[in-house]
N, C-alpha and C positions, 0 to 999 in steps of 0.2 A: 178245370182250370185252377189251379195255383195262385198265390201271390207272396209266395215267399221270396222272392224277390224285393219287396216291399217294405219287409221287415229291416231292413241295414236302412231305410229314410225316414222310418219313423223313431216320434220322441221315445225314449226308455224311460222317462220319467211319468207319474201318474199325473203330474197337473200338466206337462207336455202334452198325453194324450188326451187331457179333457180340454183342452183350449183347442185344439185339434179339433174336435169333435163340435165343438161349439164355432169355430171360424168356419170350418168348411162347407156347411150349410149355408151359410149367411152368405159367402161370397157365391156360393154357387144360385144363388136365389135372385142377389145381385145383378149378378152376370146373364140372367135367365130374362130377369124383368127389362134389365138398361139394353138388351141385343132385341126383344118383341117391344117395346114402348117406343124405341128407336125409330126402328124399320115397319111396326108398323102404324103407329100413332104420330109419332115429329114426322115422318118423310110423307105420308098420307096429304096428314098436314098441311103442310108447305107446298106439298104438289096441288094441293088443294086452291090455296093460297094466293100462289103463283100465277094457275089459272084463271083465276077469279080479274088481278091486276092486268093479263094481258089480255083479256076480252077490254078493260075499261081503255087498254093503251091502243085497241085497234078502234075501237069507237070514236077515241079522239082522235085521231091520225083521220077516219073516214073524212072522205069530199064533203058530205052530206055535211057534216059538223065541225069541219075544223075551223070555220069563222066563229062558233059561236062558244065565249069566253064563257058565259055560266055554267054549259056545261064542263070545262076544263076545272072549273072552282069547282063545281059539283063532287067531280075525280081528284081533286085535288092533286091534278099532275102539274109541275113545275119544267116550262120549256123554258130551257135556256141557249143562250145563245154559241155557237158553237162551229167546227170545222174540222177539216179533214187531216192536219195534224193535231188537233186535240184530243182526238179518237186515237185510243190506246192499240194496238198492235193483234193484241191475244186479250180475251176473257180475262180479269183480276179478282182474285180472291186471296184472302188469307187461308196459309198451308191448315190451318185447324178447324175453320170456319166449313164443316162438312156439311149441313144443312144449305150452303151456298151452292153445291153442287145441285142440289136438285129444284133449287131456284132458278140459277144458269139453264139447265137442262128443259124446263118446262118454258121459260122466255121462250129460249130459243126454238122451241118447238110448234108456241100457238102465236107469238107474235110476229108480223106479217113485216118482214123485209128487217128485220131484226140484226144489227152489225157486230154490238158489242156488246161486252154487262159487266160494270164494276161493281163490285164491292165493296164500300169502302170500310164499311165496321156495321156495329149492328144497327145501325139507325138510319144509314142515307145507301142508298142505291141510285144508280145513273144506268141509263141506258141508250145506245145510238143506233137511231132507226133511218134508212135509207129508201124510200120507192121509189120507185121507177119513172113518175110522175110530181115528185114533191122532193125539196132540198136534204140537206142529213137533217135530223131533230135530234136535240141532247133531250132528253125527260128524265127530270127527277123526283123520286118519290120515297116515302121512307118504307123504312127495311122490315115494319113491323105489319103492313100489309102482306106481305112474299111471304113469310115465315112466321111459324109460331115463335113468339119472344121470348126469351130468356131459359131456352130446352136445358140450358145444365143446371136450371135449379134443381130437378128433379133428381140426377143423378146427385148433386151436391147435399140434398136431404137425405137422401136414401144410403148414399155412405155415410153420413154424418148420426142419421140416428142408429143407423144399422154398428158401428164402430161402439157408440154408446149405450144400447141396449146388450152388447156382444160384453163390454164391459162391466156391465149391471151383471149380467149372466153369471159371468167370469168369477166376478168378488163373491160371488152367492154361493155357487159353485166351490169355492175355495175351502169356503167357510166348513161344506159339507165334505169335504176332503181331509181337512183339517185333522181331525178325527182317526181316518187312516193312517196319515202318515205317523201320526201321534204312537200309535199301536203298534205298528212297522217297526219306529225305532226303539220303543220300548225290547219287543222280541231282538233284536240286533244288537242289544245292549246285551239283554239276557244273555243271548248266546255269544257272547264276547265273556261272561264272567262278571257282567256289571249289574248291580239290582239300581234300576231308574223309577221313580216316583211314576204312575200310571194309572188313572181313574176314566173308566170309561165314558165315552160321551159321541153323540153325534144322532144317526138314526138309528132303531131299534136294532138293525141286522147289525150294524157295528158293533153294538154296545153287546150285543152277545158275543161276538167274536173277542171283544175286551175282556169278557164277563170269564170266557173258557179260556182265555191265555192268564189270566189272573191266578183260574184254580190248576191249572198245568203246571203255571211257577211255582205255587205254592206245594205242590204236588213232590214237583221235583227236589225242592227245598227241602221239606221234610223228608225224601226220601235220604238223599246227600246227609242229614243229620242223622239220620237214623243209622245209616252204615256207617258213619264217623264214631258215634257214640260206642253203636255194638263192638266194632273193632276194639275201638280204647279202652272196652271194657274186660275185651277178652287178651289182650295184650296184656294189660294191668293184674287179670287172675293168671295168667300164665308166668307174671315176673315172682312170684312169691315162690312157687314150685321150684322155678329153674331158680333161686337162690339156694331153696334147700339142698338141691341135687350138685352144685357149685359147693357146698359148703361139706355134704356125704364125701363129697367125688374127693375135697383134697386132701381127706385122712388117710386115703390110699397110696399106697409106692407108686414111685414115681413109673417107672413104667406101666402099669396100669392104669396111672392117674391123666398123662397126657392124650390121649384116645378118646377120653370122657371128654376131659375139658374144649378138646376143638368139637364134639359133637355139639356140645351145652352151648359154645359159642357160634355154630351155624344156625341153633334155635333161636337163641338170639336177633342174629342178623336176621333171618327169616322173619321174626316177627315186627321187627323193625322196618324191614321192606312192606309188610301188609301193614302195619300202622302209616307207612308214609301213602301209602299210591289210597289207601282210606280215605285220609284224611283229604287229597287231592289240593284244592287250593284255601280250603277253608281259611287256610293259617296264612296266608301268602298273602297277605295286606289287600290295600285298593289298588287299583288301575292309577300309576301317577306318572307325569309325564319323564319321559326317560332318553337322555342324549345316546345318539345311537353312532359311530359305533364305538365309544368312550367305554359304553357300559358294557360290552362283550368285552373289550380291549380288559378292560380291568379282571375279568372275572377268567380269561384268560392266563393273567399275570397272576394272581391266584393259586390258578392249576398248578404253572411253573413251580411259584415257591413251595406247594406242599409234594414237590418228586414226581409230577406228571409227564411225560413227554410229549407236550403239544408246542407248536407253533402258529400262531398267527400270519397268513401269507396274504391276506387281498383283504382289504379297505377301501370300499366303493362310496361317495356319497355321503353327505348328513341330514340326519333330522330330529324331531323329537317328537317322539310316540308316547302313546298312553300305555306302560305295559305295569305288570304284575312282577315287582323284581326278584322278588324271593323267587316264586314259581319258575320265571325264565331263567334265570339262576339254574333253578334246580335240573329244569330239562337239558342245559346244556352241559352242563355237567356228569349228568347220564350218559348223553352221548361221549362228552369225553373220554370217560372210565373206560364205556362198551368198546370205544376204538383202540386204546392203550392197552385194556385186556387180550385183545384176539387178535390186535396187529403189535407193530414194533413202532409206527411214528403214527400222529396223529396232528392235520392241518385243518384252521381253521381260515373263514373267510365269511367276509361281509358285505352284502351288495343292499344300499338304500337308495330307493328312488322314491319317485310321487307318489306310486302308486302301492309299493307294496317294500318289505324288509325279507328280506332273503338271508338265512344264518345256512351256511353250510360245515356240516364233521366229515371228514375223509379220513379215511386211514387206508394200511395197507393189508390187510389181513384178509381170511378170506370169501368175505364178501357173505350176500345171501342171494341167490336163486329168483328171479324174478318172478318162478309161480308162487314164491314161498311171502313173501314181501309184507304183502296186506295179513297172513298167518302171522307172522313176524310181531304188530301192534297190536296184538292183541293179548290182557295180562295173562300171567304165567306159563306162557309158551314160550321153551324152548327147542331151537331148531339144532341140535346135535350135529347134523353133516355137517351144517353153514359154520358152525359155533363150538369150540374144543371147550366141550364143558369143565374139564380139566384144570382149564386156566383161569373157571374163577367160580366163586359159590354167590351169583345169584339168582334170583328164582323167576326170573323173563318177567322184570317189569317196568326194565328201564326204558325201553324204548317205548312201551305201556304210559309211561307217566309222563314221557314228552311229550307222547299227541296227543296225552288229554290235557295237557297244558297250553299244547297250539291250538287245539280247538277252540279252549276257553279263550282264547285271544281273537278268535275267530280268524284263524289259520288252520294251518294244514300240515304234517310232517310227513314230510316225503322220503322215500328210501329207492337208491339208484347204485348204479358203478361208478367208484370215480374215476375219472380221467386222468387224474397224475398220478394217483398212486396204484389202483387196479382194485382196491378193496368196495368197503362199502363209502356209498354217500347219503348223510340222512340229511336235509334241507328241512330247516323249520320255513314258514314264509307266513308272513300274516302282511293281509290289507290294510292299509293306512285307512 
């Protein structure tokens, strides 16, 4: 048996599912005790009770005793004076007063020529007795004979401390969560590109799990410098060479000289390209909040003025995001290039909603292969069918340093057909 089912009605939140976890017992205990204390303690009870009152109400009714007033004071039954329209039609109770039912039910079961039985509340009971030998008789007596008294303090404790100790629980509870959650957003931060303040705390197994996400960050930290460092190191011993070989190369005739000089300059850009996708966001400031889509629109207009061919067609929505500008900058701009390179037009568009920021590059070019896709993000792969290498010198990192740009924002960059123009579509999208 399953109960996946189950999962679309429960909380997705961890203090959801411990207050969950903590209510459901209690009421199920509730529900356990107030349905067996009920039926068989209060109804026992009362039929007990009930009992008891109409043996005293045929004693007094008998021949034998009905002249003698002590014992009626003894019983403390109250006859009142009475008649045949004063006598009510049907049994009366209040719709909630359920212990009355089995009041009514046992009257009318032991006592002897028994007509009617009110209710009137919890303290007075009437009842009209008719024999066959003797006129009607009203008798009143109170309600605390019939019935045990005041049955819903029980249930009224039992929820009330049961609500309060569930709340004790609860705050206790919290406390020790507390901790989790703290660690949780810490990692969510991380992996968004954000370094959050984070010292562990809670119970022991937390505080390890805090203790190994500490030296992972730091892990990773250092590693990211260290390939930042290496690179710039070897970028910087590579610039002095290719100076000298720029400086040999242009004592040479011109046609000799030209050949050199575009190779010295794809060294160049090559190294360029590994110093940038290196360095990844190190350089790319903090996470600051960022009007959306003002800040594409602009970088957009940008593109235009320096001879791009891109246009902005769909503007959905606003908000303001925590992004990394330089970096998001840099990865659509990638895109732009990549689409201007291998097609002829290149459309951008913007979808903001609650939930998440949607950038889309289309172009008309042509396209990459869906087996090929996720090959495609990954650095220094170029796909030649997909991609006329021809039409441009770089070394397959562009699409490389958008999604580790959308990652860092804790997104995603996605690669599809587009629909209006037939080429590729790369979709950045990050969760608000």
């Amino acid at each position: 048996m399953t109960f996946q089912w189950l999962k679309k009605y429960m909380p997705r939140g961890l203090y959801g599912r411990a207050a969950l976890i903590l209510i459901l017992p209690v009421v199920a205990l509730q529900l356990v005790v107030s349905v067996v204390f009920i039926q068989r303690h209060f109804e026992g009870v009362t039929e007990q009770m009930s009992r008891e009152i109409s043996r005293e109400i045929n004693a007094a009714l008998d021949p034998k005793w009905s002249g003698n007033t002590e014992l009626a004071e003894a019983l403390r039954l109250d006859f009142l004076p009475t008649s045949a329209e004063d006598m009510p039609t049907e049994n009366l109770r209040r719709w909630f007063d359920f212990s009355g039912i089995v009041v009514i039910r046992t009257l009318d079961r032991h006592v002897i020529g028994l007509e009617r039985v009110r209710l009137v509340d919890d303290r007075t009971v009437f009842v009209w007795i008719k024999r066959d030998d003797q006129p009607l008789v009203k008798i009143e007596f109170r309600r605390e004979r019939a019935s045990a008294s005041n049955p819903h303090q029980l249930l009224v404790n039992m929820v009330v401390f049961g609500a309060l100790m569930t709340l004790i629980a609860f705050l206790y509870l919290r406390n020790q969560l507390r901790p989790i959650t703290r660690l949780a957003g810490a990692a969510e931060a991380f992996g968004r590109g954000r370094h959050v303040e984070y010292s562990p705390a809670g119970a022991v197994e937390v505080r390890a799990a805090g203790n190994a996400f500490l030296d992972m960050r730091a892990r990773i930290e250092r590693q990211i410098e260290q390939r930042t460092m290496m690179l710039s190191g070897v970028s910087h011993d590579l610039r002095t060479p290719l100076t000298r070989l720029r400086l040999g190369v242009s004592m040479l005739e011109r046609d000799d000289r030209e050949p050199l000089e575009r190779d010295i300059e794809d060294m160049q850009r090559l190294i360029d390209a590994f110093l940038d996708f290196a360095r990844g966001n190190a350089e790319s400031g903090k996470a600051e909040p960022t009007a959306l889509p003002d800040f594409i629109e602009a970088i957009v207009d940008d593109c235009k003025r320096s001879g791009t061919q891109v246009t902005l067609v769909h503007l959905k929505g606003q908000g303001v995001i925590a992004l990394r500008q330089m970096a998001i900058r840099r990865a659509i701009e990638n895109l732009i290039n990549n689409a201007v390179r291998y097609g002829t037009m290149c459309e951008v568009s913007v979808d903001v909603t609650d939930k998440s920021v949607r950038i889309r590059v289309e172009d008309d070019g042509p396209g990459i292969p869906s087996n090929q896709r996720e090959t495609a993000l990954r650095p220094f792969v170029r796909l030649d069918p997909a991609r006329n290498q021809d039409q441009g010198s770089g070394v397959g990192l562009g699409l490389a340093i958008a999604a580790d740009i959308a990652r860092v924002h804790g997104g995603v960059l996605r690669l599809g057909e587009s629909a209006n123009l037939g080429g590729l579509s790369a979709d950045i999208v990050i969760a608000r």
